[in-house]
N, C-alpha and C positions, 0 to 999 in steps of 0.2 A: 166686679173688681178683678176678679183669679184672672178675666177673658181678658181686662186692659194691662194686667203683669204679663202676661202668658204673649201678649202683641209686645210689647215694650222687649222682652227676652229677645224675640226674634229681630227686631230691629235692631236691638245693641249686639246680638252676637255676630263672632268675625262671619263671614265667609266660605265656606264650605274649600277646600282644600283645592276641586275640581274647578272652581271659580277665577283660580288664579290663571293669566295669562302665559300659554307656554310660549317658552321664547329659548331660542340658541346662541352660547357664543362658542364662534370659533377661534380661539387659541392658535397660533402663529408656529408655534413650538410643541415641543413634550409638555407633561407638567414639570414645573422648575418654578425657583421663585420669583421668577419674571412673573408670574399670573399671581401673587401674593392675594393683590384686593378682590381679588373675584373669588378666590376661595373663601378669603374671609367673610366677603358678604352673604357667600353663600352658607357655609356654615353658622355665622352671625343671625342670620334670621331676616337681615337686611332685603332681600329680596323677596320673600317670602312677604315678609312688611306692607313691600313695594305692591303687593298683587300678582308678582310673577313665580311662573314655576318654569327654572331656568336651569340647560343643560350645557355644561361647560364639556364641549369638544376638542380634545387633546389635538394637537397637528402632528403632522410626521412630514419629515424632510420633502419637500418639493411641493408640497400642500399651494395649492390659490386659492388664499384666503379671501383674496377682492371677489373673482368668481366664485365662490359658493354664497358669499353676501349680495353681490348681485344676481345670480339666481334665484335667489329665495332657497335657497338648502340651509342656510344660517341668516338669520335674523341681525346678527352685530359679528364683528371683525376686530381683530389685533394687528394692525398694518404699520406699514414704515411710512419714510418721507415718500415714498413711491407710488403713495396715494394721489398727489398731485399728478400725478403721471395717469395716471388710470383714471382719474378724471376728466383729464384734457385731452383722453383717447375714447371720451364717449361713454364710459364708465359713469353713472350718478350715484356714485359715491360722496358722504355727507362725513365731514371729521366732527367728532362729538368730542374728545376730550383730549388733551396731551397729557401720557402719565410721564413720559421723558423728556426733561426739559433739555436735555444732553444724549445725543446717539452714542449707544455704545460698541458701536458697529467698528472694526478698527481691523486692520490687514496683519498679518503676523506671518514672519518669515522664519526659517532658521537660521540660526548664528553662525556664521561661516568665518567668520573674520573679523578683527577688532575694528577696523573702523568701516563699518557698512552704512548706507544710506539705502532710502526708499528707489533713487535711483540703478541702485542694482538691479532692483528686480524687470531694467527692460529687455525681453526677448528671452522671459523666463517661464515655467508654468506655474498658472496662478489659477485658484481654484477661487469663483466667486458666485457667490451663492444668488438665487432671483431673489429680486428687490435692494439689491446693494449696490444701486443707483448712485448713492452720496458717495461709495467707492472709487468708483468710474471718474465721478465730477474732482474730485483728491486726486487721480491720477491722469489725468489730462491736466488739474491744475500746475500739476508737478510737473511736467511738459512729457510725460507717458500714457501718449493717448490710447484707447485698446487695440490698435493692430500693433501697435509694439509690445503686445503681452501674447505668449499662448496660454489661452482663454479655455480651462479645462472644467465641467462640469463638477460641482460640488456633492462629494458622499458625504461631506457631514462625518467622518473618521477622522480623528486628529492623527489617527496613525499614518497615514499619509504626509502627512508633514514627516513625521518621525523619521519612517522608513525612504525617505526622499525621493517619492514618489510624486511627489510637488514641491516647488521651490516655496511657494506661499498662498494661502487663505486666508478669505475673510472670516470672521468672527468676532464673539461677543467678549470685549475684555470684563466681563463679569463669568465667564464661563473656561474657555480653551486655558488661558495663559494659568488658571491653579491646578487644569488639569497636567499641562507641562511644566510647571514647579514641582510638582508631586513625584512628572518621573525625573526631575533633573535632566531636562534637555534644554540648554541653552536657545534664546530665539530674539527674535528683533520683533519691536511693535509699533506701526506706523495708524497715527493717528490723522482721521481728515481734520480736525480741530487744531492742528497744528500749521494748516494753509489755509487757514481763516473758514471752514466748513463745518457747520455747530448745527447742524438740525435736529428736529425733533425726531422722537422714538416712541413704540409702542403704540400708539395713535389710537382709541376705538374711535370706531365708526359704524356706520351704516349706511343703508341704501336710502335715495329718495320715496321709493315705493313707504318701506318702513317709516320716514317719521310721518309721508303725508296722509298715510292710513292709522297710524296712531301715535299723534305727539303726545299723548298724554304716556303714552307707554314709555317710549322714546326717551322723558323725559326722568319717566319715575326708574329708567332701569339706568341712567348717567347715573344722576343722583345717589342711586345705594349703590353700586360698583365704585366711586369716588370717597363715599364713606366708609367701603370696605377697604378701600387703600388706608388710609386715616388708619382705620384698625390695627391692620398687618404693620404700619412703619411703626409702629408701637409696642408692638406683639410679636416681633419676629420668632422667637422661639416658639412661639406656640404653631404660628404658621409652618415653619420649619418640620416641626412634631406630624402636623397635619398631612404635609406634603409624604411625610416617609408612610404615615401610617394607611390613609385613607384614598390618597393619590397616587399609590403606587411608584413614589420617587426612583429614579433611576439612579441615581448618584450616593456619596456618603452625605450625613450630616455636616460635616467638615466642608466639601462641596458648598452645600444651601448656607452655610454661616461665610464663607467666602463673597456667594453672590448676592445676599443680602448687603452685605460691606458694599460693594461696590455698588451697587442699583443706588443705595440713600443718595452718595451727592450726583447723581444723575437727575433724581428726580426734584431737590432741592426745594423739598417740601416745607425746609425751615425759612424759605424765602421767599417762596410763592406759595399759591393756593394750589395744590391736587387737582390739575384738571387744567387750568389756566392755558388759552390759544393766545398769542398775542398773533393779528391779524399781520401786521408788519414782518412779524420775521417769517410768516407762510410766504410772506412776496420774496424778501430776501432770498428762499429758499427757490420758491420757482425762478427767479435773477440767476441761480446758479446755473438750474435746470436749462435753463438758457443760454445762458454762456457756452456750456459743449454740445448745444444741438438739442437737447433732448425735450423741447418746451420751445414753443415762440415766444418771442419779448412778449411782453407785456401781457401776461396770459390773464384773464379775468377768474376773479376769486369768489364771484358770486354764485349765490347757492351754495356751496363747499363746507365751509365755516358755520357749524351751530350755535347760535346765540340762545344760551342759557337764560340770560335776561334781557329781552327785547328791551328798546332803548322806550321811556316811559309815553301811554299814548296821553296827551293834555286833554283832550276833547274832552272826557266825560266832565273832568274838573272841571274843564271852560262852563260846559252845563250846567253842572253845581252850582259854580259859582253866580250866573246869571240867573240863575234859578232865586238864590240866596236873595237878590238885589228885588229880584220879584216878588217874592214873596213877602215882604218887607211893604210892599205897595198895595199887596194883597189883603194881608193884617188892617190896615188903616181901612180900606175899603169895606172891607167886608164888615168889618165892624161898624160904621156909619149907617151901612144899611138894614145892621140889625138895630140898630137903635129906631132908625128910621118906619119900617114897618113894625114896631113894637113887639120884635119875637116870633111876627108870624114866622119867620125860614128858621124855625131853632135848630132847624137840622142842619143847618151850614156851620151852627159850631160844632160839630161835629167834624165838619172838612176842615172848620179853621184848626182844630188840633191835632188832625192827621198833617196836616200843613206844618202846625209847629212841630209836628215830631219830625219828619223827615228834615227840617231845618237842623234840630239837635243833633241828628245822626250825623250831617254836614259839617258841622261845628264840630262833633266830637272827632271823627275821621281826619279833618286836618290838624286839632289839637293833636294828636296822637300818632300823626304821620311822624316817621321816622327819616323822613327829607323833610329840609326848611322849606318855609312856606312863607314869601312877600308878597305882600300885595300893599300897591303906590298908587297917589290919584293919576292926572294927567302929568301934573305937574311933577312928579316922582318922587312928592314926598310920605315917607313911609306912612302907611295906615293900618299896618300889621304884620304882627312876624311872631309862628305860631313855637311852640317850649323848642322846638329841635332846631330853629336859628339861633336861642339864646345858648342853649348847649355846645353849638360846634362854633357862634364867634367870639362866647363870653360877656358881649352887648344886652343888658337884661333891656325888658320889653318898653321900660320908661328911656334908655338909654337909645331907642331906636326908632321910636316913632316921632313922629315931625323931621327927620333925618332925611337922607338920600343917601341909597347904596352906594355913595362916595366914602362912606364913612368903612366901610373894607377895601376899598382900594389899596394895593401893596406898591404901585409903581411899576411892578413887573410884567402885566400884561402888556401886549403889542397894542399899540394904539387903534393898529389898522383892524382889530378886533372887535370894540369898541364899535369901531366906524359902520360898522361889517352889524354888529347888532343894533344899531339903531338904523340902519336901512332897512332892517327888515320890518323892523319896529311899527314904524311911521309908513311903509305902505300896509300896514295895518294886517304883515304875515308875521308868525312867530318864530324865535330862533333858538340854535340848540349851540351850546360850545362850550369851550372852558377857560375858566379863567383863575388868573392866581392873585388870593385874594390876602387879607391880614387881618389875622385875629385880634380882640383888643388886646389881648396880652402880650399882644406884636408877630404873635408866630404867622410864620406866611404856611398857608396851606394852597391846595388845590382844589377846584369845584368845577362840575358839570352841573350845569347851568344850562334852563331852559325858560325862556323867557317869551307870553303873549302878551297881546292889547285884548284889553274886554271893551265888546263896541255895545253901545244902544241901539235902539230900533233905527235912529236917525243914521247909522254909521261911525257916530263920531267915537274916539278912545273916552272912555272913562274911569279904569284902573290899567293898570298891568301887572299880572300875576307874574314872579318866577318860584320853580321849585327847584331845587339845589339839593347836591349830593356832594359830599365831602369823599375826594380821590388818591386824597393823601397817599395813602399806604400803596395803593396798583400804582402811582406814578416813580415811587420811589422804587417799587419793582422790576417795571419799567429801565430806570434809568442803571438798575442794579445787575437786569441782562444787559443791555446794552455794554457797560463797562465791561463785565466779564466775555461778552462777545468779540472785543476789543483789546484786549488785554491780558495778557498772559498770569495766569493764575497763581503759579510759584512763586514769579518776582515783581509780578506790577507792573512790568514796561509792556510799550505798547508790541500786540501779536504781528506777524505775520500782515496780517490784512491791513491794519491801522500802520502801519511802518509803511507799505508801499503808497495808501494812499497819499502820504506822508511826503513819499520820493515821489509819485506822482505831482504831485502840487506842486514840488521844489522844481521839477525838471520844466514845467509849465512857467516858469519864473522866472527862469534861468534862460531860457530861448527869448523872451520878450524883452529880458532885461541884459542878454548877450552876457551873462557870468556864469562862474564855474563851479561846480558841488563836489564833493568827494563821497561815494559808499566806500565802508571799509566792515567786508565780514571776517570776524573774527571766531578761531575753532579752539576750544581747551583743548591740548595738549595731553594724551594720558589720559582723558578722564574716566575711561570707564575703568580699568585698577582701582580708584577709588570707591565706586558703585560695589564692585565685584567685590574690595577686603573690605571694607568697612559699612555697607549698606546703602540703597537710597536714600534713607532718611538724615547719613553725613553725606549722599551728593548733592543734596537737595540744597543743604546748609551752604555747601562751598557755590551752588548756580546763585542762591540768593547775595552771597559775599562777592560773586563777580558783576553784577547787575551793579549791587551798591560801590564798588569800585570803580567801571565802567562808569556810572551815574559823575562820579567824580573828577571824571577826567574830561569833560565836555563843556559845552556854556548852558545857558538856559536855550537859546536858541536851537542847539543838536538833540539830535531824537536818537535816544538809543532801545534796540528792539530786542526780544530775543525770539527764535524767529523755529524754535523745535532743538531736543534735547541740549546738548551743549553749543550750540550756535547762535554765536550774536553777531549782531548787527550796529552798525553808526552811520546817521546821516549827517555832515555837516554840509550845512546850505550855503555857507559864505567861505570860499578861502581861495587863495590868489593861484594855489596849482599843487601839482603833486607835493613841493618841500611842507607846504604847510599843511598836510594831510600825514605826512611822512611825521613830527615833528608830534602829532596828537597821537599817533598809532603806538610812537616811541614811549610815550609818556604811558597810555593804556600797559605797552607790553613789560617797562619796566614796575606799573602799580599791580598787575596777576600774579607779577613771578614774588613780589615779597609772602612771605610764610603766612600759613591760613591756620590758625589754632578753631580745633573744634572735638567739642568732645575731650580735651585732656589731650589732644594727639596733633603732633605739627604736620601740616601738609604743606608740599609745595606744587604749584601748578604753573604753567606755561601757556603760550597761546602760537598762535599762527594767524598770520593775518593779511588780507588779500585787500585791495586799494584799486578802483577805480573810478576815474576823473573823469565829469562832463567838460568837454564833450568831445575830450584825446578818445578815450575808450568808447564811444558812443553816442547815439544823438536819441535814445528811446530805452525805456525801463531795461527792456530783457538784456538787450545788448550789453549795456552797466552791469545788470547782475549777473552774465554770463562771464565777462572781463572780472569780477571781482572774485566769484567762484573759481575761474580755473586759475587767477592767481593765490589762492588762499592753497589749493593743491599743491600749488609748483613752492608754496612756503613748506608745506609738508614733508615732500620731497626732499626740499634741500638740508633738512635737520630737524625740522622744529624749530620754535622759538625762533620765530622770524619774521618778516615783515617783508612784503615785497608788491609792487608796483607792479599793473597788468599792465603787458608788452601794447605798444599801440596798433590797430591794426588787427590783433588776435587775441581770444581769449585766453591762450597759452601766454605764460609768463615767465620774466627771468629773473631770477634774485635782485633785489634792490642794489645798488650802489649808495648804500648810505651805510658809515661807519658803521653808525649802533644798531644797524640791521644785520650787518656782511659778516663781522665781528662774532667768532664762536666763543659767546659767554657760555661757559658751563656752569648751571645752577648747580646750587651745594644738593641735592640730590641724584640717585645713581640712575633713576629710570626716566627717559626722555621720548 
């Protein structure tokens, strides 16, 4: 008995320390609380857990993180969007998890002047760090491709900025902009997210070598680095403690409580899952990479993207289940012939009940799956649907059988779906898709849905199995980036990208259907006095007050956008010529200037507003938005609080001839 405790001991206890697999990450950065989950995990236990005994390698400025993971000198990597790049250059690099669902990558200039744009910076020095690729793709969008920049190698010193030693650098708005709060240096912050450019950040990865020589590793060291995030978004202060005490933090406390704030809605943990790729926006992203050269169209995404949960294999079930129908044949048989020979084979009951045990196992394994489980005869009426279809459609098990899966039908799925799974059906292959289904209690949900035919020896269909998974919560995810991809975060109207596709469609419409559109961008007036005496948090208030004003001065048909800081946007797609664009701008410019209470304090605000007509001012996007930009200037120019019409011909423009444009109202405030 001591010898079978004494084996029992050794079998239950962990693993000897030396046991654990060593493995490396390499860190992108300093330590900072960019690496939060990975320290958590590690001091958590969480990797240790895993099997592994893992050394978290700090980076220093100009580090190649891809190269030390494709050499094998580091086992996993912290990388950007530039991964894609390094990919498509021969690099087998594998993305495992997005901890940023938003790059915080963002250009910062010094404040020279109260009304500056990103446009300044062409034929300035600009300091841009490797990997700030989604940089490059922001300023070529902005029509500043990189030979119009001098393109100066990155120290990583904000004091360069300071001492104007560079016009601008890239950097992380969770890091640079507290550390130039702190000195009180004014500075300007240009966002790619502001010309529709929202990729992902922080990326881990690895090599193919790594996961094809151990997925199980690969797998188990995702898994507890994602749980260590988990941790750390919960824990910041302790992490914070951690960083200074045992990571040799370089910064203040105050620092790491700043970057903390800022990392949470990046990583938008309250909205998705830690870790979450959606495969669509990696294309969107390479679409970019494309666009300035840096990518061929249509790059393939295969191999890249790690599937955490391979999509389910049916076959063993299909076995199971055939198995089940046999064995059922088996039973009766086997039994007749023991009756038959009077006991001589008694030893076949012995198969028969190894037979019904594995039957039970069957039985209990789909009672207890945690995906629904139907199974219909030929004719597809139900013949079974195991506890977790009655859970997720509320249809108890008498309410479903003798039925047909007609009975969740929402109406909402594409017919041509439908069509699409029953082709595959009846040549007798299985299919995998999703559909949107309805609850009894009417709620429409979503399901991926995998659906075969169970054949007999003969070929012919005799059941068909599907197993279903309820996707509710990733679709609504889903559709939750999407919008925010879309859609300008402060007031709701459509960004940047969604406003041109917008003008794009119109200008498409308008050539085939020979009529006329108007853009009109409009500029507050003054606004940054406002920011500067009273705070972002009352400029905020007054962008969302002009949005909802703006909102009001249009029809349902016009799109109004705002398109980066105080700059808006209006499409109208129907109007006979300049007078009736003139006429809408009027009404906008007289609904800004009325008084804005906020906070107990009256403000007043103004606009300037730039107007150009398909297809006087143009016959193609840029042309339009060139003609309406340098008339919104020449409104600038000529006082504020103006309205003015692009000259034809050129994108220079001259003050409108319209009364309530020419006319020097002076609002009841002193600064204009």
């Amino acid at each position: 008995m001591s010898v079978l405790l004494a084996t029992g001991a050794l079998v239950l206890s962990p693993p000897p320390a030396c046991a654990r697999d060593a493995v490396t990450l390499q860190l992108k950065w300093t330590h900072c609380f960019q690496f939060a989950g990975y320290y958590a995990a590690q001091e958590q236990g969480y990797y240790r857990e895993a099997g592994l005994d893992v050394r978290l390698e700090e980076g220093l400025p100009g580090i190649d993180v891809v190269g030390r993971v494709v050499s094998g000198q580091a086992d996993y990597g912290i990388g950007t969007s530039s991964l894609l790049l390094a990919r498509a250059a021969g690099k087998p690099v594998v993305a495992l998890a997005v901890i940023l669902q938003h790059s915080p990558l963002v250009l910062i200039a010094r404040q020279r002047q109260a009304a500056q744009s990103i446009h300044d910076l062409a034929g300035k020095r600009v300091m841009v760090e490797p990997d700030a690729d989604e940089i490059l793709a922001y300023l070529k969008r902005e029509g500043i491709p990189p030979e119009r920049l001098i393109q100066i190698d990155h120290s990583f010193e904000i004091q360069d900025l300071i001492d104007g030693r560079v016009d601008a650098l890239t950097a992380y708005l969770s890091n640079e902009p507290e550390l130039l709060d702190r000195l009180h240096v004014p500075y300007q912050m240009y966002t790619p997210r502001s010309a529709g450019i929202d990729f992902y950040a922080d990326n881990l990865f690895t090599s193919e070598r790594e996961l094809h020589a151990h997925p199980e590793r690969v797998r188990a060291f995702r898994a507890a680095s994602l749980r260590g995030w988990e941790y750390a978004l919960t824990h910041p202060d302790e992490i914070i403690e951690l960083i200074l005490t045992k990571y040799a933090g370089r910064d203040t406390r105050e620092h790491y409580v700043f970057e903390a704030a800022q990392l949470r809605p990046l990583i938008r943990a309250d909205l998705i899952e830690i870790g979450y790729m959606n495969p669509g926006r990696w294309a969107h992203m390479a679409e970019t990479y494309a666009e300035i050269g840096l990518l061929p169209a249509n790059v393939s995404l295969d191999g890249f993207l790690y599937d955490p949960s391979p999509a389910v294999d049916l076959s063993g079930l299909y076995l199971i289940l055939a198995a089940v129908l046999g064995f059922t044949g088996i039973v009766g048989g086997v039994t007749v012939y023991i009756y038959r020979v009077n006991r001589r084979l008694r030893h076949s009951l012995s198969d028969l009940q190894q037979a019904n045990g594995r039957l039970a196992v069957l039985s209990t394994a789909i009672e207890n799956s945690p995906t629904s489980v139907v199974i219909t005869g030929p004719d597809t009426l139900i013949q079974y649907v195991n506890p977790a279809f009655v859970t997720v459609t509320g249809y108890s098990v008498a309410e479903a059988v003798g039925q047909t899966p007609r009975i969740l039908r929402s109406g909402l799925t594409e017919p041509t779906t439908f069509r699409e799974m029953w082709s595959h059906l009846k040549r007798g292959e299985p299919w995998s898709g999703e559909l949107i289904n309805r609850r009894k209690s009417g709620e429409v949900y979503w399901e991926e849905a995998h659906v075969a035919p169970i054949k007999d020896r003969a070929g012919q269909t005799t059941h068909y199995v599907a197993v279903k998974l309820d996707i509710t919560e990733r679709k609504q995810a889903h559709q939750q980036l999407d919008y925010l991809a879309h859609h300008d975060a402060l007031t709701h109207l459509p960004n940047r990208l969604l406003f041109f596709e917008r003008v794009a469609q119109t200008l498409a419409l308008a050539k085939r259907n020979q009529t006329k559109f108007a853009l009109l961008f409009i500029d507050l007036d003054k606004f940054k006095p406002i920011n500067d005496t009273h705070g972002h948090a009352v400029g905020d208030l007054v962008l969302r007050e002009t949005a909802k004003r703006l909102s009001g001065c249009v029809r349902e048909s016009d799109t109004v956008g705002r398109i980066g800081g105080d700059e808006f946007v209006v499409l109208l797609p129907h109007v006979g010529g300049a007078e009736h664009a003139t006429i809408v701008a009027n009404k906008i410019r007289q609904a800004l200037r009325q008084p804005l209470t906020v906070a107990e304090t009256t403000l007043f605000i103004s606009s300037s507003i730039g107007i150009a007509i398909y297809p006087e001012h143009g016959h193609d996007q840029l042309a339009l938005t060139a003609h309406a930009d340098g008339a919104i200037y020449a409104a600038k120019a000529s006082g504020r609080d103006r309205i003015q019409v692009a000259a034809v011909g050129n994108p220079a423009s001259t003050p409108l001839n319209h009364p309530s444009a020419e006319s020097a109202i002076e609002p009841p405030y002193p600064d204009r």
